[in-house]
C-alpha positions as CSV (number, residue, x, y, z in Angstrom):
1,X,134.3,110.4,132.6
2,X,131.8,112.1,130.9
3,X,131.1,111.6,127.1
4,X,128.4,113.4,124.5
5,X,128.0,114.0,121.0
6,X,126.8,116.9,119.2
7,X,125.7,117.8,115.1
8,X,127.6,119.8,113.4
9,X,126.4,121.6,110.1
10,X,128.8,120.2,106.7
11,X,128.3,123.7,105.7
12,X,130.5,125.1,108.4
13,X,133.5,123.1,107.2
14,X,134.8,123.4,103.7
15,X,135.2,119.5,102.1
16,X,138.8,120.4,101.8
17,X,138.7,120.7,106.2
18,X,136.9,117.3,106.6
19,X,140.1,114.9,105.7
20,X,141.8,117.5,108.0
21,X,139.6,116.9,111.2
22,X,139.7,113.6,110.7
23,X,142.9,113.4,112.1
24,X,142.8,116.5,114.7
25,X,141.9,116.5,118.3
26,X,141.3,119.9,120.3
27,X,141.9,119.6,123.4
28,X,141.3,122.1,126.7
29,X,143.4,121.3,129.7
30,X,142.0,123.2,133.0
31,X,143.4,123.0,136.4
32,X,140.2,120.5,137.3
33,X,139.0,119.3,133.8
34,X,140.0,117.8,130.9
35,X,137.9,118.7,127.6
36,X,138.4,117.0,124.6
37,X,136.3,117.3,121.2
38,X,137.0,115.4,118.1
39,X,135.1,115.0,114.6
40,X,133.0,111.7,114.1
41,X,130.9,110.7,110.5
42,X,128.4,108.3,110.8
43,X,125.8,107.8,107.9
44,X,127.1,111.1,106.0
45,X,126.5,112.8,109.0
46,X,129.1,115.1,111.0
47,X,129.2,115.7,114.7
48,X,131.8,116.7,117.3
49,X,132.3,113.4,120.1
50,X,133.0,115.5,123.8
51,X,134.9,114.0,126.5
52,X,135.8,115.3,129.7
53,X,137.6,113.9,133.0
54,X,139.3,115.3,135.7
55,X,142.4,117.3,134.9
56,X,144.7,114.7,137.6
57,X,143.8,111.3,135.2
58,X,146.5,112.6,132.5
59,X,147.7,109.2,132.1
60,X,144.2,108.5,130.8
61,X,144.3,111.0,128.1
62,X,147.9,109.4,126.9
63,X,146.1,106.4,126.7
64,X,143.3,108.1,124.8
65,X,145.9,109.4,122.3
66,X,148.3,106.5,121.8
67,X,145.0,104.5,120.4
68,X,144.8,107.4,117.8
69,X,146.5,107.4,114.5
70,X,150.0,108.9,114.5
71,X,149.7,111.5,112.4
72,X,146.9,112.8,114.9
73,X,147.3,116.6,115.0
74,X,146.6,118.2,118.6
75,X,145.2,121.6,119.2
76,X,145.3,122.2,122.8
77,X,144.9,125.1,124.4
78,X,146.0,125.5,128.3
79,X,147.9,127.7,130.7
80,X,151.6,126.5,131.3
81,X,151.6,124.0,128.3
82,X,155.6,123.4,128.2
83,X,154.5,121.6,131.7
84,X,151.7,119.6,129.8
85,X,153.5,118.5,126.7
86,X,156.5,117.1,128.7
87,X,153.8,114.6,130.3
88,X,152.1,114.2,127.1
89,X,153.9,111.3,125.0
90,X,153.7,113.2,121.6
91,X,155.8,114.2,119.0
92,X,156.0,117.9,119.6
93,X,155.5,118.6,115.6
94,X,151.8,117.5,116.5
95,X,150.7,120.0,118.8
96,X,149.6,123.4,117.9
97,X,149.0,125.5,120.7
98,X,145.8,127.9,120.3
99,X,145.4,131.3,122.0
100,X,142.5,130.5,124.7
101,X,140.8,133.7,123.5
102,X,140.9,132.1,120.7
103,X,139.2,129.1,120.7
104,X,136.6,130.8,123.0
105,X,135.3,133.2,120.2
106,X,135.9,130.6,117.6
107,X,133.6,127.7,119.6
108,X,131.2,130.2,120.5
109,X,130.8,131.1,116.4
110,X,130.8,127.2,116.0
111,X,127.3,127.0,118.2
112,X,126.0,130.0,117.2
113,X,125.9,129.1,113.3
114,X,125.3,125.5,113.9
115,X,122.8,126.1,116.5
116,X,124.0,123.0,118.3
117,X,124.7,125.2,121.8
118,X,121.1,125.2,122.7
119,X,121.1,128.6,124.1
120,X,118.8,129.5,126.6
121,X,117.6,131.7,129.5
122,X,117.1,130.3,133.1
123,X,113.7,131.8,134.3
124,X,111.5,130.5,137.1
125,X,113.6,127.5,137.6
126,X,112.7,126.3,133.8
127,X,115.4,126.6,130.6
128,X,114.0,128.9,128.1
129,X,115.4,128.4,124.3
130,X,116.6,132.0,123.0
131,X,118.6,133.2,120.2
132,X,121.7,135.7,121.1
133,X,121.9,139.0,119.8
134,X,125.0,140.5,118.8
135,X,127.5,142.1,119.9
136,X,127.5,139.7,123.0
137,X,129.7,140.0,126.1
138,X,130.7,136.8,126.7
139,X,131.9,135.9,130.4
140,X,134.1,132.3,130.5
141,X,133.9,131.1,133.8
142,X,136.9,128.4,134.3
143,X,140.0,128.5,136.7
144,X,139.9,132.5,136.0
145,X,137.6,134.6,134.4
146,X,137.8,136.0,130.5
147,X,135.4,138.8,129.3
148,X,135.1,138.9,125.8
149,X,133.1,141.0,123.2
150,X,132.2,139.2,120.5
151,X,130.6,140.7,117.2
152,X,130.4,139.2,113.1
153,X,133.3,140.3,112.6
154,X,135.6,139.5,115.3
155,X,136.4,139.7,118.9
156,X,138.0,142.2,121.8
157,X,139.6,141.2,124.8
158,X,138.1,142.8,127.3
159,X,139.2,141.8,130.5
160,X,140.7,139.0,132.9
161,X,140.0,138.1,136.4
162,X,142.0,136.3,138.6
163,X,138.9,135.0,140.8
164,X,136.9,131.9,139.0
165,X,136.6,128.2,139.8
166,X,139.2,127.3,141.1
167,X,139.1,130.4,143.7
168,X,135.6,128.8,144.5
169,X,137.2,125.3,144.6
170,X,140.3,126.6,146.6
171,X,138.6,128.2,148.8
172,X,135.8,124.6,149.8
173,X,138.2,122.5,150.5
174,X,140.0,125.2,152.9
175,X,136.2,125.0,154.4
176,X,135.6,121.6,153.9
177,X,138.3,118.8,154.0
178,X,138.5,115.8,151.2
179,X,135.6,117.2,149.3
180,X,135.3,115.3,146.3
181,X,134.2,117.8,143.0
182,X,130.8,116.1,142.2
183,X,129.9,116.7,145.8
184,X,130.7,120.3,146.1
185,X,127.4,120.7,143.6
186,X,125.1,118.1,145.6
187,X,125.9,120.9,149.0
188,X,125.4,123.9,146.7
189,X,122.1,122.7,145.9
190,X,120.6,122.3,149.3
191,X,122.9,125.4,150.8
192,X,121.5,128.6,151.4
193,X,124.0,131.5,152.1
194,X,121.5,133.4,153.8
195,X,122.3,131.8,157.0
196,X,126.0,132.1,156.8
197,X,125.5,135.5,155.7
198,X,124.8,139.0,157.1
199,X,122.3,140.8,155.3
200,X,121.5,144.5,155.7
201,X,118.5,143.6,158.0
202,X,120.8,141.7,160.4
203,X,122.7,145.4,160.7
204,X,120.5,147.8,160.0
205,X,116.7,148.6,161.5
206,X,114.3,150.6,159.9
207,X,114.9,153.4,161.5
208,X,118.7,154.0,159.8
209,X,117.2,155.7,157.0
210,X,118.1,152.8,154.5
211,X,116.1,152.9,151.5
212,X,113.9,150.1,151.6
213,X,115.0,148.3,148.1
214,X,118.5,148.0,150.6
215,X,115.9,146.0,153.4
216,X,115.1,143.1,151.5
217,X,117.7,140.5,152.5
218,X,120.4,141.9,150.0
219,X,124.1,141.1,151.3
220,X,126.1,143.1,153.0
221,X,128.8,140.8,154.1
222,X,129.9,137.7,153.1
223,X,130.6,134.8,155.9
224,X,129.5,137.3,158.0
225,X,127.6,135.3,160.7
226,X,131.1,133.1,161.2
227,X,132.6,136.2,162.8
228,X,130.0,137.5,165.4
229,X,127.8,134.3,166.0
230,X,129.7,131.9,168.6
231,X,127.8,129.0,167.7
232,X,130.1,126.4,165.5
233,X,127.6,124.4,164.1
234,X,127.3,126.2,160.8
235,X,126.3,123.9,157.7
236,X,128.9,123.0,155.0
237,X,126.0,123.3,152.1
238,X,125.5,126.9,153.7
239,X,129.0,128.0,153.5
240,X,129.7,126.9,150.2
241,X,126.6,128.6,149.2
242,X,128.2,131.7,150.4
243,X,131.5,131.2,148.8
244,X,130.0,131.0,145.3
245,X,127.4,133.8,146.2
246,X,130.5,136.4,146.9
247,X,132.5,134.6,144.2
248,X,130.2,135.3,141.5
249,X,128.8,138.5,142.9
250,X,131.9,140.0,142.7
251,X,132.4,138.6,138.6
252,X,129.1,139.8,137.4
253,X,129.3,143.3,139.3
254,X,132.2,143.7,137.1
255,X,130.4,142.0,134.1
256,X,127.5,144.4,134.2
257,X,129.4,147.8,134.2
258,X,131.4,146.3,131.1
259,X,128.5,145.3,129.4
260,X,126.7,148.5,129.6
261,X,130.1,150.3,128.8
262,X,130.6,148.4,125.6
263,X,126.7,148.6,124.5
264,X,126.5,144.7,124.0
265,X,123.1,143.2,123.2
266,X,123.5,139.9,124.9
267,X,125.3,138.2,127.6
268,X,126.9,135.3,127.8
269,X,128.0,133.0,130.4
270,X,130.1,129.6,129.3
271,X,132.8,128.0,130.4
272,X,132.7,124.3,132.4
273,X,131.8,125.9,135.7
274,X,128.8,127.4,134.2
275,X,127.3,123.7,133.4
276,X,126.0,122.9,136.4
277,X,122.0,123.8,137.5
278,X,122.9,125.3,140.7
279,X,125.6,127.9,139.4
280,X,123.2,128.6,136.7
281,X,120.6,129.7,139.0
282,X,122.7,131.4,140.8
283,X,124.0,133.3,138.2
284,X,120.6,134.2,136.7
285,X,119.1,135.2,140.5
286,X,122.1,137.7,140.5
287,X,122.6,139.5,137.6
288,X,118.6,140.0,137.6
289,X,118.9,141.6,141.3
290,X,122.2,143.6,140.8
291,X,120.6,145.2,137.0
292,X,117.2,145.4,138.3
293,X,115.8,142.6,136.6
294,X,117.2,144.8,133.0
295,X,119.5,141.8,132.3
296,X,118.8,138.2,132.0
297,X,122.2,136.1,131.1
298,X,122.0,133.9,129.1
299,X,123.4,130.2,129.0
300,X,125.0,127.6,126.6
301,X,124.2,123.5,126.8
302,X,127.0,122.2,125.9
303,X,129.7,125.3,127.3
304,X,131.7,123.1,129.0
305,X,133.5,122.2,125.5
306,X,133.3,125.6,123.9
307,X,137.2,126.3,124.3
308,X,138.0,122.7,122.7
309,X,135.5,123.0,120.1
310,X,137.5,126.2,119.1
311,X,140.8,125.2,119.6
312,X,140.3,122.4,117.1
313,X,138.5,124.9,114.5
314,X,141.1,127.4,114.9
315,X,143.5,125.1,114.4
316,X,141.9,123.3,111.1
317,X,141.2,126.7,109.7
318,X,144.9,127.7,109.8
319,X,145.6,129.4,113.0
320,X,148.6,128.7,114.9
321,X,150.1,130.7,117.5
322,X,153.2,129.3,117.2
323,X,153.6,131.3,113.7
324,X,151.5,133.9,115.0
């Protein structure tokens, strides 16, 4: 279980919300992880208490929510939720389901104006502090991918995907057996795709009149080595590395023609799978080689929580899909 606390301006919710949040939980149930953000005071002072754990402890979270009051309101927002509130031991009256689009845009807005997401750049293996530019294309990486274009005065749904996490999770255990989640990220950060895959010198020579720019290691096929090298001894830490390498390559390809066809200033990676150091650099070390170095992505601290954060402000401030 993993618990944090962030600050949250008073002046983002009106005196007549406070009594409301006091009471409400927003909650953000993925296929792996459970994210959960409720209001705390302490000394005058506001700030939003984040818990996460993994998505198969649901008796945990009942546990969690029995000790609340009763009148507790629940925002959740999640795929399949009929599935979810059968488990849950709730009143059904108490749970408001948000639109996940939804609460992406509206946590985003949370830690832009309360500058409590810490956004940043990830340049020479150091986090740079930067402030975001609008509009922004925002890319939530979680089981699937959403790509949303956020502006002051409201957001578009750009696009889904159905590769994300889970594809990348799906597809390491298939590699690698009993793999346990915090271990996947202890391989990525020692794994190096290069040796699982083929690159355009391992095909090409210089004499195939390849421009050079396509000679400098860039991939041409994922896993690549695993079908014309006999040898069986390939690294686990290099495989996953190559998983997430055509996993993501494939996401921000796709990212980069949408955000130069929707003239956005910034953009935005969030989502839980974009918490971790090594997808981060990752991330960063792609967009920069696929735009030329004409795009640096940027990052959010705390972006694990950013769809719970907004399902619980979208829910205080009135929205409800349910009467949508």
């Amino acid at each position: 279980m993993e618990k944090r606390k962030i600050p949250i301006s008073s002046k983002y919710i009106n005196s007549s919300g406070i009594n409301n949040f006091k009471n409400a939980i927003g909650i953000d149930i993925g296929v792996n992880i459970i994210k959960i953000a409720f209001l705390s005071i302490e000394s005058n002072n506001l700030y939003f208490e984040l818990i996460s754990f993994k998505s198969k402890n649901l008796d945990l979270l009942n546990q969690m929510l029995m000790l609340e009051n009763k009148d507790v309101k629940i925002y959740l927002t999640v795929g399949n939720f009929h599935k979810y509130i059968e488990k849950l031991k709730l009143d059904t009256k108490n749970i408001v389901i948000v639109a996940k689009i939804k609460a992406i845009y509206k946590g985003l807005e949370c830690l832009l104006e309360n500058n409590i997401g810490n956004f940043f750049l990830y340049e020479k293996n150091k986090k740079k502090t930067v402030k975001t530019k609008r509009p922004c294309l925002v890319i939530y990486i979680g089981t699937g991918v959403s790509i949303i274009k956020t502006d002051v005065d409201g957001y578009t749904n750009i696009a889904s995907l159905p590769i994300g996490g889970a594809t990348f999770f799906g597809l390491a255990k298939l590699f690698i057996k009993d793999v346990e989640f915090k271990e996947i990220f202890e391989l990525l950060e020692r794994g190096k795709n290069e040796n699982v895959d083929l690159g355009f010198s391992d095909v090409f020579s210089n004499q195939d009149n390849l421009k050079e720019t396509e000679l400098d290691n860039s991939i041409l096929i994922s896993l690549g080595k695993l079908s014309v090298d006999q040898k069986s001894d390939f690294r686990n830490d290099d495989i996953l590395s190559s998983i997430l390498h055509m996993i993501l390559n494939n996401i921000i390809y796709i990212c980069l023609n949408e955000y130069e066809r929707t003239n956005s200033s910034s953009l935005v990676f969030t989502g839980y799978f974009c918490t971790e150091d090594c997808i981060i650099k990752k991330i960063s070390e792609i967009t920069n080689k696929l735009s030329n170095q004409k795009v640096n992505p940027i990052f959010i601290s705390n972006s694990g929580f950013i769809s719970s954060i907004g399902a619980i402000i979208s829910g205080i401030n009135g929205y409800n899909e349910r009467n949508k």
